[in-house]
PyMOL Python script that loads the backbone (N, CA, C, O; Angstrom):
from pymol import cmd

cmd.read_pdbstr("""\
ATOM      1  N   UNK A   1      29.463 -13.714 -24.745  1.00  0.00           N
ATOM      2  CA  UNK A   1      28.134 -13.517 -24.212  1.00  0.00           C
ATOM      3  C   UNK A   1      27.544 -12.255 -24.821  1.00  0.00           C
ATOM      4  O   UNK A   1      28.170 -11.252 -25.162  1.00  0.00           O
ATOM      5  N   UNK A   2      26.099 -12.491 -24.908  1.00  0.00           N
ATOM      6  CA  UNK A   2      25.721 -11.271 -25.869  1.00  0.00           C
ATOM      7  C   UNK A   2      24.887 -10.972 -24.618  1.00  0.00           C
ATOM      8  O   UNK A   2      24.760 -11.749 -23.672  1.00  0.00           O
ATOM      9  N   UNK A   3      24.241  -9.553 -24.739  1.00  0.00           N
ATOM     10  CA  UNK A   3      23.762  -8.640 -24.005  1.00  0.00           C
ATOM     11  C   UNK A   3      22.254  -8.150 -24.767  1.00  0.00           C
ATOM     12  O   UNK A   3      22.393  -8.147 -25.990  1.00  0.00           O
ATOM     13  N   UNK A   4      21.415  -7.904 -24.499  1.00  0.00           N
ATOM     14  CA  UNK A   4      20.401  -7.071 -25.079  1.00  0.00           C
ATOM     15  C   UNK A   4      19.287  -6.356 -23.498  1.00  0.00           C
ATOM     16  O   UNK A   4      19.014  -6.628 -22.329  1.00  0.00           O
ATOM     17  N   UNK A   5      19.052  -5.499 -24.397  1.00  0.00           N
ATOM     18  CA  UNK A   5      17.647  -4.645 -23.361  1.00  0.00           C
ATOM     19  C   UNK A   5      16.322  -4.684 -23.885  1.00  0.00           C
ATOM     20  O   UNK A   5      16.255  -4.758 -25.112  1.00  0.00           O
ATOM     21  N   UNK A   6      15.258  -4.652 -23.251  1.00  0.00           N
ATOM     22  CA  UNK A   6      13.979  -4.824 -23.520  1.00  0.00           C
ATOM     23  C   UNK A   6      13.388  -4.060 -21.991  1.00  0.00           C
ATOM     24  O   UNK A   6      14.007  -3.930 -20.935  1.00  0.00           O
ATOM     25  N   UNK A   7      12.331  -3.741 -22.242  1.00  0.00           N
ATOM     26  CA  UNK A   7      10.875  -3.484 -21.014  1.00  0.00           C
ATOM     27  C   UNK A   7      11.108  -4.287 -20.372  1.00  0.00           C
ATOM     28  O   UNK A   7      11.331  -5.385 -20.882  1.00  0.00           O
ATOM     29  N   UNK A   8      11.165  -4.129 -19.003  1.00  0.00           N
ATOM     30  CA  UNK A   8      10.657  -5.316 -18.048  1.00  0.00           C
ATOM     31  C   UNK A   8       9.496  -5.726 -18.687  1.00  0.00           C
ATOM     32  O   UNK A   8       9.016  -5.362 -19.760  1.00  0.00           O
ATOM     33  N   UNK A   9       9.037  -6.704 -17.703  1.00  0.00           N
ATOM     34  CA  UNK A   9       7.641  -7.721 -17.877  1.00  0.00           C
ATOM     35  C   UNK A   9       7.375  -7.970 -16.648  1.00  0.00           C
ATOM     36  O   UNK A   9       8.175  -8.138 -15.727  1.00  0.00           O
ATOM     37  N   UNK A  10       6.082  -7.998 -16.627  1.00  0.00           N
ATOM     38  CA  UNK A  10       5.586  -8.275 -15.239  1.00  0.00           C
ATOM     39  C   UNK A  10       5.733  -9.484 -14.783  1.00  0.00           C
ATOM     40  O   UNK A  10       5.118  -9.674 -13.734  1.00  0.00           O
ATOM     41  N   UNK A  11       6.573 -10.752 -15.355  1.00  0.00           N
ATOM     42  CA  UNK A  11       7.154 -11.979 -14.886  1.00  0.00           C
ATOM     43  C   UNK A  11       8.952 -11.681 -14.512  1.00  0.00           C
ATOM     44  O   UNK A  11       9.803 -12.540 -14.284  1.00  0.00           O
ATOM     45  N   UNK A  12       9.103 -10.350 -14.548  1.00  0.00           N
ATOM     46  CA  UNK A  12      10.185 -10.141 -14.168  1.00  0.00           C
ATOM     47  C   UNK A  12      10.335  -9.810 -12.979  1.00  0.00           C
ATOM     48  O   UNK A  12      11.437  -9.605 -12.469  1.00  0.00           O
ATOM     49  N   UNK A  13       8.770  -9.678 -12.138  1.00  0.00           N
ATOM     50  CA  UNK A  13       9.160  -8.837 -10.914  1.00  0.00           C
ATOM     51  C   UNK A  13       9.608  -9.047  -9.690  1.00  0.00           C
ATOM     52  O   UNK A  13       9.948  -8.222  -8.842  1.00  0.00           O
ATOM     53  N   UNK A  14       9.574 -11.128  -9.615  1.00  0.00           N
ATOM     54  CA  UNK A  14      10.265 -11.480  -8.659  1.00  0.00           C
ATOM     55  C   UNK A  14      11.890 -11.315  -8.467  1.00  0.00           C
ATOM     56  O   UNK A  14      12.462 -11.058  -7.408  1.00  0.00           O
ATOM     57  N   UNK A  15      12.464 -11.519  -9.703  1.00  0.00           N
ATOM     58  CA  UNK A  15      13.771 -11.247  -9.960  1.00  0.00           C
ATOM     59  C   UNK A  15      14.160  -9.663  -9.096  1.00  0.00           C
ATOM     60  O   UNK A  15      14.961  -9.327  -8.224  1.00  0.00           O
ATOM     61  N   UNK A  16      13.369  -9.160  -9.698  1.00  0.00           N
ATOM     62  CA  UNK A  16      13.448  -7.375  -9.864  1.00  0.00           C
ATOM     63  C   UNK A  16      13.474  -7.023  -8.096  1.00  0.00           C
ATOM     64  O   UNK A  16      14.253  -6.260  -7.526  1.00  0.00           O
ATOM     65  N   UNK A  17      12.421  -7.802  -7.510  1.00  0.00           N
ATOM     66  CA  UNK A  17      12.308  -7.349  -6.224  1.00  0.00           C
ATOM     67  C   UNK A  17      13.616  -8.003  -5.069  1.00  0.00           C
ATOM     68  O   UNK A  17      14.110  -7.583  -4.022  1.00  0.00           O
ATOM     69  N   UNK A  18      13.764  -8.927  -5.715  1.00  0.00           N
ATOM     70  CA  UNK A  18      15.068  -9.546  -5.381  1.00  0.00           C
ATOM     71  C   UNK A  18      15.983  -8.853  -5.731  1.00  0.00           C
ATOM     72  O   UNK A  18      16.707  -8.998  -4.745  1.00  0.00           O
ATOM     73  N   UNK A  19      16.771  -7.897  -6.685  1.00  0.00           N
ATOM     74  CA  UNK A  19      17.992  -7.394  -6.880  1.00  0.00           C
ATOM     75  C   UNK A  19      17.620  -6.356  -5.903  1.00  0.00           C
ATOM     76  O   UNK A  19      18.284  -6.235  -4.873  1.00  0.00           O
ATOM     77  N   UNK A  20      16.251  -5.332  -6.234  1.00  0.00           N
ATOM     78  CA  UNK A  20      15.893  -4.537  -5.333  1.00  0.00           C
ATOM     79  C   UNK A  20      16.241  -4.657  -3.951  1.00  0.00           C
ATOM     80  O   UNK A  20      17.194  -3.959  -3.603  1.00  0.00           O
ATOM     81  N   UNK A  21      15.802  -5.237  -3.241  1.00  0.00           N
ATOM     82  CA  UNK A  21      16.111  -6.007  -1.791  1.00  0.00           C
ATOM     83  C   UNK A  21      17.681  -6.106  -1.456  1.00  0.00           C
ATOM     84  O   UNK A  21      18.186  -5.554  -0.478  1.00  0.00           O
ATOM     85  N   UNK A  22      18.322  -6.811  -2.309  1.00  0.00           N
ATOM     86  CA  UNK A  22      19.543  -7.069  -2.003  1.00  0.00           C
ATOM     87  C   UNK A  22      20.736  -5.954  -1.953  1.00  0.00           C
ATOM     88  O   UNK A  22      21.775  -5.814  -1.309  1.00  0.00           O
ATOM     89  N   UNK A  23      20.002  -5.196  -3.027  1.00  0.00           N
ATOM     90  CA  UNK A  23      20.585  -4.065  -3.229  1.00  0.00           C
ATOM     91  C   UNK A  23      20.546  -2.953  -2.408  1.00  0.00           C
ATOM     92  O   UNK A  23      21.495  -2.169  -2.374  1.00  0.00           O
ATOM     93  N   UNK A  24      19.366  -2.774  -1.624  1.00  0.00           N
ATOM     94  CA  UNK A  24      19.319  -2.060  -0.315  1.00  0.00           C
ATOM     95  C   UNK A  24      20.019  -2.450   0.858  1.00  0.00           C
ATOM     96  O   UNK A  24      20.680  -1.717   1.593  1.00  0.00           O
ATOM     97  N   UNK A  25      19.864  -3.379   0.940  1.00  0.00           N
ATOM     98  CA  UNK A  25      19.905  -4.482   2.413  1.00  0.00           C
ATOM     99  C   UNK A  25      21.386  -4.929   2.571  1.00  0.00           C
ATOM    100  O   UNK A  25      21.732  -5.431   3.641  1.00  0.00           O
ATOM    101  N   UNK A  26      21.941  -4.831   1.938  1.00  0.00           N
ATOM    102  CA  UNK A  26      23.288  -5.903   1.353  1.00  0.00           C
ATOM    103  C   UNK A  26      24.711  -5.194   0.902  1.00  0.00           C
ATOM    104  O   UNK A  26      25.795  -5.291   1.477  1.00  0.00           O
ATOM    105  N   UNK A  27      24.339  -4.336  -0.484  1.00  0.00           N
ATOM    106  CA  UNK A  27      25.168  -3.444  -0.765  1.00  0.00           C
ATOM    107  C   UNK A  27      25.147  -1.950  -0.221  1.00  0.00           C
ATOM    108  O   UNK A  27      26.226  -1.383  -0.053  1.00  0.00           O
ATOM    109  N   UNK A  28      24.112  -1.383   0.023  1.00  0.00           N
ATOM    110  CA  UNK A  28      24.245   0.090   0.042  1.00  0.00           C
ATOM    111  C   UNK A  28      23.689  -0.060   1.974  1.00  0.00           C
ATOM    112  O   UNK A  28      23.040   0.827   2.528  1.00  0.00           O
ATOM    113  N   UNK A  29      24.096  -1.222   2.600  1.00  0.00           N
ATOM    114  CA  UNK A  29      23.384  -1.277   4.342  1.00  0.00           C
ATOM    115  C   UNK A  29      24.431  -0.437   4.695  1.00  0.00           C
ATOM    116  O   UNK A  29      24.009   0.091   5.724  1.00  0.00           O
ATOM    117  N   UNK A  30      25.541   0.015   4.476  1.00  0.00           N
ATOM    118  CA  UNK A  30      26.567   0.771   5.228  1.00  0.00           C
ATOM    119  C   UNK A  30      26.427   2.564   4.896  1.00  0.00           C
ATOM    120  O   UNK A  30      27.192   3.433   5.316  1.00  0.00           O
ATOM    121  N   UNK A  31      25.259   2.746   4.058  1.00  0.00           N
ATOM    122  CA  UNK A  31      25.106   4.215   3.337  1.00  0.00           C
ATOM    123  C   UNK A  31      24.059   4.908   4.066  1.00  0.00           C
ATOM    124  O   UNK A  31      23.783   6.089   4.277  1.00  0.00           O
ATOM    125  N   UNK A  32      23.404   3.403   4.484  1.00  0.00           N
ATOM    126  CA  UNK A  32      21.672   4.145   5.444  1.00  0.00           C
ATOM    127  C   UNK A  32      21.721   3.706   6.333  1.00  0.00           C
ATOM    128  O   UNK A  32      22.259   2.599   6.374  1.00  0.00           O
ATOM    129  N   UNK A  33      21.263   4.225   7.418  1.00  0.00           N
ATOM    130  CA  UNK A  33      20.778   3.831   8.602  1.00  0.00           C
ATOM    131  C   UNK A  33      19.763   2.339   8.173  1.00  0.00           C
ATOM    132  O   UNK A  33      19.538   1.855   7.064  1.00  0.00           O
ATOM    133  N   UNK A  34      19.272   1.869   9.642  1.00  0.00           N
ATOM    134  CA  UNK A  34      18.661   0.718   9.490  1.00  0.00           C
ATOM    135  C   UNK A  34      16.909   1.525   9.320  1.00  0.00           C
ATOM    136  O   UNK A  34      16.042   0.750   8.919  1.00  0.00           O
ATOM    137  N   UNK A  35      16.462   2.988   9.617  1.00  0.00           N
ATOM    138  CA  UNK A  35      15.397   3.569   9.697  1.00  0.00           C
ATOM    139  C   UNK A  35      15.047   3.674   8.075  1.00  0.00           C
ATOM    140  O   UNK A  35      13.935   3.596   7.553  1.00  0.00           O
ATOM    141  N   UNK A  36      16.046   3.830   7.583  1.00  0.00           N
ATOM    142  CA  UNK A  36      16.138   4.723   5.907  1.00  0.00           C
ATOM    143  C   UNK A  36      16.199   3.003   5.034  1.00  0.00           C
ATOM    144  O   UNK A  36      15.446   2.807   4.079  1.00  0.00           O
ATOM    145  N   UNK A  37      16.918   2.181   5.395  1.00  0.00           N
ATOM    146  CA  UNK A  37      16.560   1.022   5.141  1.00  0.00           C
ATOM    147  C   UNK A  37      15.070   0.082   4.790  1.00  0.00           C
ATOM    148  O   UNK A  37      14.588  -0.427   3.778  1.00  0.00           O
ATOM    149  N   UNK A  38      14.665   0.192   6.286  1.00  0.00           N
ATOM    150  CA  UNK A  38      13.528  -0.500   6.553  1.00  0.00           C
ATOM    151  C   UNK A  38      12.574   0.274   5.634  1.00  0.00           C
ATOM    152  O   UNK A  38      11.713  -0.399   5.068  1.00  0.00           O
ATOM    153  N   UNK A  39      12.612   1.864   5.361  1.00  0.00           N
ATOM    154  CA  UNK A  39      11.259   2.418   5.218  1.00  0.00           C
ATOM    155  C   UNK A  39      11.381   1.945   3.287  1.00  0.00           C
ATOM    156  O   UNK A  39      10.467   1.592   2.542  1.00  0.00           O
ATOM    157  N   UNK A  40      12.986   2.146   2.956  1.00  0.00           N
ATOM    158  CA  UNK A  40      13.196   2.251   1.347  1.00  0.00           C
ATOM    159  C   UNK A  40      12.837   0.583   1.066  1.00  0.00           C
ATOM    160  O   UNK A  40      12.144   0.277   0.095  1.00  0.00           O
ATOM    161  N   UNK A  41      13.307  -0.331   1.891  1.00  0.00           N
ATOM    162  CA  UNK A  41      12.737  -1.521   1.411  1.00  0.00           C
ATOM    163  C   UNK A  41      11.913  -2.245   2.298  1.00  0.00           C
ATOM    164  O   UNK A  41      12.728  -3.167   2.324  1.00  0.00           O
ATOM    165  N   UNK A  42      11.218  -2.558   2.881  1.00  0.00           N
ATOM    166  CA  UNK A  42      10.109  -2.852   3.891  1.00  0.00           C
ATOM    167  C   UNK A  42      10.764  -4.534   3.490  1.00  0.00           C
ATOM    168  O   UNK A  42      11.287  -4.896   2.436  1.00  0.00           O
ATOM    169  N   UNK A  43      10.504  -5.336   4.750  1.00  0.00           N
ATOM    170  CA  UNK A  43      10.425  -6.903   4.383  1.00  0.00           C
ATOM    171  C   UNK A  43       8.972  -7.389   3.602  1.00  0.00           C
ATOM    172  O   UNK A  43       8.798  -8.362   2.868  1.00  0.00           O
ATOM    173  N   UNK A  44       8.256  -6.617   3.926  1.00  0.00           N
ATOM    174  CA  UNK A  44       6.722  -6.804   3.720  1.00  0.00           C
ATOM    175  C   UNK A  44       6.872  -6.880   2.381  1.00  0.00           C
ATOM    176  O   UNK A  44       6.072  -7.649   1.849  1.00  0.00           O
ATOM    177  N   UNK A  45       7.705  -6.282   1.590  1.00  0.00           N
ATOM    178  CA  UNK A  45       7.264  -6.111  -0.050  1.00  0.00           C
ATOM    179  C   UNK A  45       7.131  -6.880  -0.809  1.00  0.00           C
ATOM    180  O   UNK A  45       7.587  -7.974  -0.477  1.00  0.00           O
ATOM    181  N   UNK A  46       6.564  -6.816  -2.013  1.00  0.00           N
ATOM    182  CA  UNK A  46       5.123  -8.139  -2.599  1.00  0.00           C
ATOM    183  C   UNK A  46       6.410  -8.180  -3.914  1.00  0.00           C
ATOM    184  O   UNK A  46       7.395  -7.448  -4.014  1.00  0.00           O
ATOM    185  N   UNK A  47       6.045  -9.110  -4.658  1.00  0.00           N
ATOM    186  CA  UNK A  47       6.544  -8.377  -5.975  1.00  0.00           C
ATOM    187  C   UNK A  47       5.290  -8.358  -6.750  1.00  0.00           C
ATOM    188  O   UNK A  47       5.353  -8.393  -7.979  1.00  0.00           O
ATOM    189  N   UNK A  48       3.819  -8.291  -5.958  1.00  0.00           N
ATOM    190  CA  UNK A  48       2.863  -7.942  -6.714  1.00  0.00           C
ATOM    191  C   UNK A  48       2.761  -6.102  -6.715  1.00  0.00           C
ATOM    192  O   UNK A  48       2.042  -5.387  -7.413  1.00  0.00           O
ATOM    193  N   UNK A  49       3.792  -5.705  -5.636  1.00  0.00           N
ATOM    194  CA  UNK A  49       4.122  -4.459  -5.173  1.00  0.00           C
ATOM    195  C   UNK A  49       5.062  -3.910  -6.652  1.00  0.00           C
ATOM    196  O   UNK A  49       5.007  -2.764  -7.100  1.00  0.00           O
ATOM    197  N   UNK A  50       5.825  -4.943  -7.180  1.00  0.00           N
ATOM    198  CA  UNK A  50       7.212  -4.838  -8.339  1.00  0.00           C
ATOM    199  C   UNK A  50       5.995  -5.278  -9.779  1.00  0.00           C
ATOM    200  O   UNK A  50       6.390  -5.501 -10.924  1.00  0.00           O
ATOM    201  N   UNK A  51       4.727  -5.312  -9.410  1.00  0.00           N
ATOM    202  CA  UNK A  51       4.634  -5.866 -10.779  1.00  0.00           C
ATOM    203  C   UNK A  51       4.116  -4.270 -11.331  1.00  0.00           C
ATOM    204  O   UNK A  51       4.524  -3.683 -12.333  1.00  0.00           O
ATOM    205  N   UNK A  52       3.005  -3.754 -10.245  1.00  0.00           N
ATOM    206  CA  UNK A  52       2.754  -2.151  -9.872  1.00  0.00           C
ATOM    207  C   UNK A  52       4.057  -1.833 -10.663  1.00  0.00           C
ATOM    208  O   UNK A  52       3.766  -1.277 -11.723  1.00  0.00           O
ATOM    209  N   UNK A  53       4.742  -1.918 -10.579  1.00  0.00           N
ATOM    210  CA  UNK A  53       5.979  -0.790 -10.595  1.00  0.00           C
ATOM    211  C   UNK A  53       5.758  -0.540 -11.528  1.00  0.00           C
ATOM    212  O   UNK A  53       5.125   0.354 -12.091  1.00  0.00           O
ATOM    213  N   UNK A  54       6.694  -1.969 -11.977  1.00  0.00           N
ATOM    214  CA  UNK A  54       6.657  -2.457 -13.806  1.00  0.00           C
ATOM    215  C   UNK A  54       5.492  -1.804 -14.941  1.00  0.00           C
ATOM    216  O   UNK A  54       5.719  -1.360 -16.066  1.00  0.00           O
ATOM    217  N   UNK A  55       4.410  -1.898 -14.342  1.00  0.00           N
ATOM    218  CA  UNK A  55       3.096  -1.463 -14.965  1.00  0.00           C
ATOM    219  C   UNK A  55       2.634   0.401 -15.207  1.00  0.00           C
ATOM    220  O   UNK A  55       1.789   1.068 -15.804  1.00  0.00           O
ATOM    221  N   UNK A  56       3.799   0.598 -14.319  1.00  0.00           N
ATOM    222  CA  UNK A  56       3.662   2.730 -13.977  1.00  0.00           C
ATOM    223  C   UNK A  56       4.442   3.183 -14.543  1.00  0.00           C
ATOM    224  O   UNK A  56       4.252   4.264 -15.102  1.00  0.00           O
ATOM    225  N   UNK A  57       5.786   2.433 -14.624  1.00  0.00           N
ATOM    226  CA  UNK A  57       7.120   3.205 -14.634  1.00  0.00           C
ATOM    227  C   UNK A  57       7.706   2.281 -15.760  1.00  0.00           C
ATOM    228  O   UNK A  57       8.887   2.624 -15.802  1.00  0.00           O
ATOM    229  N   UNK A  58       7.534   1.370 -16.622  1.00  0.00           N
ATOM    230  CA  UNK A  58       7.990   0.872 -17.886  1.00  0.00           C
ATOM    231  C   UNK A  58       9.805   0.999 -17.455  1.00  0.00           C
ATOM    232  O   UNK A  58      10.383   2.020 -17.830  1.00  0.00           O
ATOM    233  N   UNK A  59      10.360   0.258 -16.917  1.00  0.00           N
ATOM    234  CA  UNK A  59      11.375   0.229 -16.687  1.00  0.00           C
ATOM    235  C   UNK A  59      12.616  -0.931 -17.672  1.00  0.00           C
ATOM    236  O   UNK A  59      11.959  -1.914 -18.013  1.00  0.00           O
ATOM    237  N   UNK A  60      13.532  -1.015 -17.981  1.00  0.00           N
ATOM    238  CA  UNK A  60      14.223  -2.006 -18.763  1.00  0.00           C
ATOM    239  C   UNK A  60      15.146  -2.821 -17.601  1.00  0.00           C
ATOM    240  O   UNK A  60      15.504  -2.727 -16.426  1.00  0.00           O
ATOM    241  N   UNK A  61      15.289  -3.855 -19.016  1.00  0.00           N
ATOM    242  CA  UNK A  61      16.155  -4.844 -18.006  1.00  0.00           C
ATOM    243  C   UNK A  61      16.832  -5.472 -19.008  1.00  0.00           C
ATOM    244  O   UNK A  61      16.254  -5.842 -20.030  1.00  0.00           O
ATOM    245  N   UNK A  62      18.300  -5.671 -18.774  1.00  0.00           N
ATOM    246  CA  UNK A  62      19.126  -6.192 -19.456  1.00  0.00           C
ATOM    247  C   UNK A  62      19.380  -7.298 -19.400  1.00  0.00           C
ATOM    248  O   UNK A  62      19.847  -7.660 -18.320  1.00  0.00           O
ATOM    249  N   UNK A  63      19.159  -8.677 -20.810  1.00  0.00           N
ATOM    250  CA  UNK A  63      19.441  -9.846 -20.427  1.00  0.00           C
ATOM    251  C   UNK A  63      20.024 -10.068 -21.307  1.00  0.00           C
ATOM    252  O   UNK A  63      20.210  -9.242 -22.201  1.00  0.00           O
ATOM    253  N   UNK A  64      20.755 -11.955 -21.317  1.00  0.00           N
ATOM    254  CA  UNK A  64      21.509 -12.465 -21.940  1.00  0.00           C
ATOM    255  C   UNK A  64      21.026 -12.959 -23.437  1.00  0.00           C
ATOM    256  O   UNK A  64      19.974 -13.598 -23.471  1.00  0.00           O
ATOM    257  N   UNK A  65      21.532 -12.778 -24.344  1.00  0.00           N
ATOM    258  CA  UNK A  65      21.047 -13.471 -25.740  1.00  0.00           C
ATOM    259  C   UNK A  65      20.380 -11.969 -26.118  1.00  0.00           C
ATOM    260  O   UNK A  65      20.545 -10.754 -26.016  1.00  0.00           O
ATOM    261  N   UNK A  66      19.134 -13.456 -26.849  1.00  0.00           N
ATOM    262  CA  UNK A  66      18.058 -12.186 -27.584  1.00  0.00           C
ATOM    263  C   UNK A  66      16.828 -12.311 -26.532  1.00  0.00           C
ATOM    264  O   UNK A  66      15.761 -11.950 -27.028  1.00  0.00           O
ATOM    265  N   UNK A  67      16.785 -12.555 -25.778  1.00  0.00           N
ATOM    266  CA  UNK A  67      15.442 -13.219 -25.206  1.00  0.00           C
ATOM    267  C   UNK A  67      14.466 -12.119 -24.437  1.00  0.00           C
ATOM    268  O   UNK A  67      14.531 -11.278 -23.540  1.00  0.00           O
ATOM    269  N   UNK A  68      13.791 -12.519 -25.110  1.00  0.00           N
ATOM    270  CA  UNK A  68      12.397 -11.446 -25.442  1.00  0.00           C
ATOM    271  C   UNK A  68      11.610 -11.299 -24.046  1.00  0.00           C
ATOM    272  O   UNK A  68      10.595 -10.606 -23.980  1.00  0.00           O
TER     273      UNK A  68
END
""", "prot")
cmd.dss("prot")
cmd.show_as("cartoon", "prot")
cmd.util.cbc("prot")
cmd.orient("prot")
């Protein structure tokens, strides 16, 4: 399996808000309270909220192949 990095894309941001989420909620729920939780990931969040992101903060994302 090959590996490469690129910029997110703003069609990445459902994915993105999904690892996001899970990654609060799921893996790190035993590190925060449920206060420090709720405020770092709100249920409310858009991934038109993740596309913002994407668009401020030029962030990468690592995928499989070459795929652009």
């Amino acid at each position: 399996m090959s590996l490469s990095v690129r910029p997110a894309k703003e069609q990445d941001s459902e994915q993105l808000l999904e690892l996001y989420r899970q990654t609060i909620r799921t893996v790190n729920c035993n590190d925060y309270n449920k206060m420090q939780i709720d405020a770092w990931a709100p249920l409310d969040l858009t991934k038109e909220i993740f596309e913002g992101y994407i668009s401020r903060c030029s962030p990468f994302v690592v995928v499989e192949g070459d795929e652009s």
